[in-house]
C-alpha positions as CSV (number, residue, x, y, z in Angstrom):
1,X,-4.5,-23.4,9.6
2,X,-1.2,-21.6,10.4
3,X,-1.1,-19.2,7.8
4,X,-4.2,-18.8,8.8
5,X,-3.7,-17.4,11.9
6,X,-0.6,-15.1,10.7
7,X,-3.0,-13.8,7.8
8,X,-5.3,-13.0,11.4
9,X,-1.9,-11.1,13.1
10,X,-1.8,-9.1,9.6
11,X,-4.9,-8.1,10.0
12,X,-4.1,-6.1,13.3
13,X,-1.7,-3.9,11.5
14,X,-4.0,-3.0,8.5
15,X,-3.7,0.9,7.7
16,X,-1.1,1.6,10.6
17,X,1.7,0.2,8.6
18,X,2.3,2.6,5.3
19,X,4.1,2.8,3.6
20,X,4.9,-0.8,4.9
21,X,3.0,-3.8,4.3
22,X,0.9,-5.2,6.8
23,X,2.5,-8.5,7.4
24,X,1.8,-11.5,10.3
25,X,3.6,-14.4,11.7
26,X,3.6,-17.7,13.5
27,X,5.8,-20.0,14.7
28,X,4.8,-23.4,15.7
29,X,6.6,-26.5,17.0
30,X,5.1,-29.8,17.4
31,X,1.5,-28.6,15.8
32,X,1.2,-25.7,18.6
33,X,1.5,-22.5,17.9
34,X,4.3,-20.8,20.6
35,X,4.4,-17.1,19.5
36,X,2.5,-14.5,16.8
37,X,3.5,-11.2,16.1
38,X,2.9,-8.4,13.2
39,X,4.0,-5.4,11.7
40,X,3.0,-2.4,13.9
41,X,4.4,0.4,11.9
42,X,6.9,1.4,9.3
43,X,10.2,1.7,11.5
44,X,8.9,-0.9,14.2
45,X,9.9,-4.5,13.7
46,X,8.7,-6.6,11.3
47,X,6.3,-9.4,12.1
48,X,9.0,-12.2,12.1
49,X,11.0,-10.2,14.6
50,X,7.7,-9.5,17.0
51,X,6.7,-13.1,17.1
52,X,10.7,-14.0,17.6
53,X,10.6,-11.6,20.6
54,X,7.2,-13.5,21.9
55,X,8.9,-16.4,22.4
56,X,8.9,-17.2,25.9
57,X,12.5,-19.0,25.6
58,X,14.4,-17.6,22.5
59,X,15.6,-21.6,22.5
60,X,12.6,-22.2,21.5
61,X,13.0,-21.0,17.8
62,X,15.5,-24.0,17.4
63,X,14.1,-26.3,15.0
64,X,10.5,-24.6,14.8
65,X,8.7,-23.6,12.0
66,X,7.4,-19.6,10.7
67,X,4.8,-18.8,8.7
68,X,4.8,-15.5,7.4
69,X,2.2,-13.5,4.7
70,X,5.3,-12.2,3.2
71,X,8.4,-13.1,2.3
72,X,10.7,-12.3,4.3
73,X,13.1,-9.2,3.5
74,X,16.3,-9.5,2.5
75,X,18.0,-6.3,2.7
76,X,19.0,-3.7,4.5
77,X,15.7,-0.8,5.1
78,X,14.6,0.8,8.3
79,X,15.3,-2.3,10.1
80,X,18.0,-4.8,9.6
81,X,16.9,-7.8,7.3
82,X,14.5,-10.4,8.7
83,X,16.5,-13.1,6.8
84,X,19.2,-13.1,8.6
85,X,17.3,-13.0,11.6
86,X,15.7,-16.1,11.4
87,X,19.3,-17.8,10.3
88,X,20.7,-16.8,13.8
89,X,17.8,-17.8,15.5
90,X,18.0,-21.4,14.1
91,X,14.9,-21.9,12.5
92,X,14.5,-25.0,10.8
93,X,11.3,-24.1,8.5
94,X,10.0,-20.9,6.8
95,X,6.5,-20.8,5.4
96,X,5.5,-17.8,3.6
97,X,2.5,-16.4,1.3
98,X,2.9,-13.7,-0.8
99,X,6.2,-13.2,-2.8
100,X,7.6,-9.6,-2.6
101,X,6.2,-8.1,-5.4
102,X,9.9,-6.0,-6.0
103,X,11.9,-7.8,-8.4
104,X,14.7,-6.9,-7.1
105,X,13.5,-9.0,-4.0
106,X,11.5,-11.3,-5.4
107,X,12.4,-15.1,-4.1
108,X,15.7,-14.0,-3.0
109,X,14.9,-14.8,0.3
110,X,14.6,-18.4,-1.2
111,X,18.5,-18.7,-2.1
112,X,19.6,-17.0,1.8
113,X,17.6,-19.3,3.7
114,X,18.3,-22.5,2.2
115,X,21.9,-21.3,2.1
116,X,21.7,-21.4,5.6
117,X,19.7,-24.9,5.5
118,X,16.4,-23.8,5.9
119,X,13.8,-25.5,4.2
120,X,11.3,-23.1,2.7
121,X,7.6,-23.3,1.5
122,X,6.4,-20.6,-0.3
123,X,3.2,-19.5,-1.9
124,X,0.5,-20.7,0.8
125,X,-2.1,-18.9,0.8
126,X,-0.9,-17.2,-1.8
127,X,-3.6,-15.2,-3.1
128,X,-5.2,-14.4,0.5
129,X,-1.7,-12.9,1.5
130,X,-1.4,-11.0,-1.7
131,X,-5.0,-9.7,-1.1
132,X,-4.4,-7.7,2.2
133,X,-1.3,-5.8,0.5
134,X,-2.8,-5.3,-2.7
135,X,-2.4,-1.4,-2.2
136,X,1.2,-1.8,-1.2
137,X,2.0,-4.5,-4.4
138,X,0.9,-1.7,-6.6
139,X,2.6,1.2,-5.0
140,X,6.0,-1.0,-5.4
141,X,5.8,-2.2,-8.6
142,X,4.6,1.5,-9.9
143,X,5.0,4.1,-7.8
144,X,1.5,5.1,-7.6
145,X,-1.0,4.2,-5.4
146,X,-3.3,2.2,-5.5
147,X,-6.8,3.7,-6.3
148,X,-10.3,2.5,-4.7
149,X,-13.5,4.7,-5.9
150,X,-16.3,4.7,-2.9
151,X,-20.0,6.1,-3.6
152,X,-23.1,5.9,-1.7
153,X,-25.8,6.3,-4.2
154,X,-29.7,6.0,-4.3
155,X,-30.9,2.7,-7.0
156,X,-31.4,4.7,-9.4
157,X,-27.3,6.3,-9.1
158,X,-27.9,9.8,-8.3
159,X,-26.1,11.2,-5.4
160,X,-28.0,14.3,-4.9
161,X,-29.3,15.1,-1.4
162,X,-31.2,17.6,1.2
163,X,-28.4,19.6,3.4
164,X,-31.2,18.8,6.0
165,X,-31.2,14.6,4.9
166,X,-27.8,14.1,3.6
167,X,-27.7,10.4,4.1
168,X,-28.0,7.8,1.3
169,X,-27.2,4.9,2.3
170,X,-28.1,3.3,5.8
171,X,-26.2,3.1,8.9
172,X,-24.7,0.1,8.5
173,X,-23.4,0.9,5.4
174,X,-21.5,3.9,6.4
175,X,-20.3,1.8,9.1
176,X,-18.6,-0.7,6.5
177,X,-17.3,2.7,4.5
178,X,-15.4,4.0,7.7
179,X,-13.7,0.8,7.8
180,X,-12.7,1.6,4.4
181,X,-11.7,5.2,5.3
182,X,-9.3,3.5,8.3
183,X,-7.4,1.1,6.0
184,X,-6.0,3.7,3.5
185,X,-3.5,6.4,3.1
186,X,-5.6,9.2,2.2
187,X,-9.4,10.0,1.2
188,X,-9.9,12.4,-1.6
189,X,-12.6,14.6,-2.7
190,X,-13.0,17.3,-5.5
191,X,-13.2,20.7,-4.8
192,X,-17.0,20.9,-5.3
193,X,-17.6,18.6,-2.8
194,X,-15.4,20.3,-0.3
195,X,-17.6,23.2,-1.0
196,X,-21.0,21.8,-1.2
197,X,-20.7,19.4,1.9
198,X,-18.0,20.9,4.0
199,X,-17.1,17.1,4.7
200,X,-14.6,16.3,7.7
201,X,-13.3,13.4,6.3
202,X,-12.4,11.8,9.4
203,X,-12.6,8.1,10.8
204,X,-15.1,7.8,13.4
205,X,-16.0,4.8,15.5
206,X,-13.2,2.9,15.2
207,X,-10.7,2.6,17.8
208,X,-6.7,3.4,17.5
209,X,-7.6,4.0,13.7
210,X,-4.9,6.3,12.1
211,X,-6.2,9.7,10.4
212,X,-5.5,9.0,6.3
213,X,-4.4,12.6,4.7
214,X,-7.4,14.1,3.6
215,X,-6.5,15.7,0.0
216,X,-8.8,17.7,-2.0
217,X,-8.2,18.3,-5.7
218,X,-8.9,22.3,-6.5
219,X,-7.4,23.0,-9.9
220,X,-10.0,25.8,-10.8
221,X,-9.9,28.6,-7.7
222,X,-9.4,28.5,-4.3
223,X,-11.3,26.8,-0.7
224,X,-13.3,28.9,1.6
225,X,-10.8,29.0,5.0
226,X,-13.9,28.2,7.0
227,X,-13.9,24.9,5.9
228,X,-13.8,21.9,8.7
229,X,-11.0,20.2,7.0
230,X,-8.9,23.4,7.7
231,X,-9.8,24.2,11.3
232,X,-10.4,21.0,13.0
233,X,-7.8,19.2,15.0
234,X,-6.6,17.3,12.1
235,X,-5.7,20.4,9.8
236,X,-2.4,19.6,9.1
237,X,-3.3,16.1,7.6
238,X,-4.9,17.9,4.7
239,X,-3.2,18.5,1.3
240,X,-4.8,21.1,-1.1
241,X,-3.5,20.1,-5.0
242,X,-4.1,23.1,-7.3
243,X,-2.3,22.0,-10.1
244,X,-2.1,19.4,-12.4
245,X,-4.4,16.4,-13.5
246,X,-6.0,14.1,-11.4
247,X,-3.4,11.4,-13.3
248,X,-0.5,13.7,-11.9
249,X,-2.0,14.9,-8.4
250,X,-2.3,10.7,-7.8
251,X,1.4,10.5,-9.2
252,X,2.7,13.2,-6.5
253,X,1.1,11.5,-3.5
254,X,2.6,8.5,-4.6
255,X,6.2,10.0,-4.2
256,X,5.1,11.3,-0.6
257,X,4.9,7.7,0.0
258,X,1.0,7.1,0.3
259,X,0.4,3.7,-1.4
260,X,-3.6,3.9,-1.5
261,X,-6.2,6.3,-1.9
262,X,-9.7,6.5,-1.9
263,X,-11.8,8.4,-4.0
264,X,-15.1,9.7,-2.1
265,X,-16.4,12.3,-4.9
266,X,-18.2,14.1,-6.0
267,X,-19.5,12.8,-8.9
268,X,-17.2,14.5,-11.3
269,X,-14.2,13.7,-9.5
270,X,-15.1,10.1,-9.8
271,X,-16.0,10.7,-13.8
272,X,-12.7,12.0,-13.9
273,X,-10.9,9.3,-12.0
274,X,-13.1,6.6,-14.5
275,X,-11.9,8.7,-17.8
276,X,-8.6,8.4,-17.3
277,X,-8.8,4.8,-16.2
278,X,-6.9,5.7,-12.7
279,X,-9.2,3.2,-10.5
280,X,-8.1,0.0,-9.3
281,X,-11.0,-1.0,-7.2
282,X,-14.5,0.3,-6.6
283,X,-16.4,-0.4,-3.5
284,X,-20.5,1.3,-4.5
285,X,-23.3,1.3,-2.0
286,X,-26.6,1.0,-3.3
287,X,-29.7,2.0,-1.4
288,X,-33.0,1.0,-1.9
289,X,-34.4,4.3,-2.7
290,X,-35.6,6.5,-6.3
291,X,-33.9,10.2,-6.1
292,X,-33.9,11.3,-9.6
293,X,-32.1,14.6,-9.8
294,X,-29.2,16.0,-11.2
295,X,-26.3,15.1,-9.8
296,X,-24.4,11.1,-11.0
297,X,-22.6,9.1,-8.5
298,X,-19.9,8.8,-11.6
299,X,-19.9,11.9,-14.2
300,X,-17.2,12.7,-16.7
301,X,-17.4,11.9,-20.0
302,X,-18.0,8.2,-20.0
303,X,-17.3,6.0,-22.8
304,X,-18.4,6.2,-26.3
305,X,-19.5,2.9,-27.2
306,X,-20.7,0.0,-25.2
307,X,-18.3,-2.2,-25.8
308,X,-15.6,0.3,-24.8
309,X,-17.0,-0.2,-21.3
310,X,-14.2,-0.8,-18.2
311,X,-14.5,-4.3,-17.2
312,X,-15.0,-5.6,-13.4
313,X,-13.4,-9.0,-12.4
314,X,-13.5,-10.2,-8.9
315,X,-17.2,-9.3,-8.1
316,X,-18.8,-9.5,-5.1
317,X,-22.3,-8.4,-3.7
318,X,-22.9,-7.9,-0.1
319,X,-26.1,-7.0,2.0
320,X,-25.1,-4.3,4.4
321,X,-28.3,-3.6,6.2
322,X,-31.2,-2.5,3.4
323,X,-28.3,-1.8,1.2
324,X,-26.4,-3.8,-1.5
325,X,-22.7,-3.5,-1.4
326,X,-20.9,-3.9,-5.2
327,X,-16.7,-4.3,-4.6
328,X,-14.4,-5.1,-7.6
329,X,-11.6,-5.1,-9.2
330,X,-11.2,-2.8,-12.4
331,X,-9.3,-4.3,-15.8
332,X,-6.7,-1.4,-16.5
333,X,-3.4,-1.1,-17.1
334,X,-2.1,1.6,-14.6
């Protein structure tokens, strides 16, 4: 139930944190919870510190209990480490989730605490906690971000459309997607789309949602200037990579610190992103409509043999409105 509720607090801080986790806490006493807090942004405090600062009476913290999504940091970084914290507040429990996926960090925070004579409990909701940062575990242990491929596409898995009826997928679906768009770092497309739909790339409908970088892969010539991405408000959150593969553009945004991406299109640009096996996750809608046509929601040069297929684990299947939502993990090894 506690863990619960922090996993709720982490929630709050969900693509406002990079490149931070997004991280929640609790602390109880006598079965009642007496103060939440969570991450708010990279150079803010963390979540143990928020909830420690909620605290009515910092006397409080004496012989209470944390739960925390993470555990806790032990070092030194922006801020000072939460660790030592909750030593000099006198907690007498820590409860935590997900262990830091660094191994450099990894369970250390195990030895300080019950050092200090805290008891700690770790790996609750364990698999929850390591959900909601599963960009920022992969970022860490790699250096690269973590790569989600989004597509709208008719039944039959063309993406083609009228610039008078450019609309797929229904309402609600494109609802779901801009949730999507408001959790990651940045949104790319490929330079044909850029062209063809003049996209803006922006996250609408959702309130105090931070703008991801919008990044748009060009290798073979240059954008029109006219385009929305470089005149509207948010011009200056738009990169324009001209060289290199899409492998090597996803490697350089990972050393400007953006720990998850997500890949829009077009349909070659996905191909590309499948043939070099850089996708971690896909999240497809699927409307209930026949376009035919020429243009694939994935492209490239696909696989030559069934069998050599990339496998999906972790499948689900969601009705969004008319539509059917496919999310899943992909089996790869980058």
């Amino acid at each position: 139930m506690f863990m619960a509720a922090a996993l709720a607090e982490a929630r709050k801080g969900v693509g406002k944190t990079s490149p931070n986790p997004a991280v929640g806490a609790v602390i109880v006493a006598k079965g009642k919870i007496l103060a939440v807090g969570h991450h708010r942004a990279a150079g803010h405090a963390h979540a143990e510190i928020e909830a420690l600062r909620a605290l009515p009476d910092a006397a409080q913290a004496m012989g209470a209990t944390i739960y925390i999504t993470l555990e806790p940091c032990s070092s030194e970084g922006r801020t000072p480490p939460c660790t030592a914290a909750l030593i000099r507040h006198g907690l007498a429990r820590v409860v935590y989730g997900a262990t830091d996926p660094n191994p450099k960090h990894a369970g250390r925070a195990n030895a300080i605490l019950r050092e200090a004579g805290i008891e700690v409990t770790a790996g609750v909701l364990a698999d929850e906690c390591s959900a909601l940062t599963e960009s920022w575990n992969h970022w860490i242990r790699t250096g690269n971000p973590f790569v989600i491929a989004k597509c709208g596409m008719s039944l039959d898995g063309r993406i083609s459309s009228h610039p008078t009826c450019r609309w797929i997928t229904s309402t609600a679906s494109r609802r779901d997607a801009m949730a999507r768009r408001a959790s990651v770092d940045a949104i790319l497309v490929g330079a044909g789309t850029a062209r063809a739909d003049d996209p803006k790339l922006t996250i609408r409908g959702i309130r105090d949602a931070r703008q991801p970088w919008r990044v748009v892969w060009s290798p073979r010539g240059a954008l029109p200037p006219t385009l929305r991405l470089f005149n509207d408000k948010h011009r200056e959150r738009t990169l324009v990579m001209k060289h290199g593969t899409l492998r090597e553009v996803l490697s350089e945004l990972g050393k400007q610190d953006i720990t998850s991406v997500l890949i829009e299109g077009g349909g070659q640009t996905l191909g590309a992103a499948f043939d070099e096996q850089l996708v971690h996750r896909i999240e497809f809608y699927v409307a209930p409509v026949m376009l035919g046509g020429p243009v694939p929601g994935v492209g490239g040069a696909g696989v030559g043999k069934n069998c050599d297929a990339l496998k999906l684990h972790h499948v689900t299947y969601e009705s969004i409105g008319p539509d059917l939502k496919i999310s899943a993990l992909v089996q790869t090894d980058s």
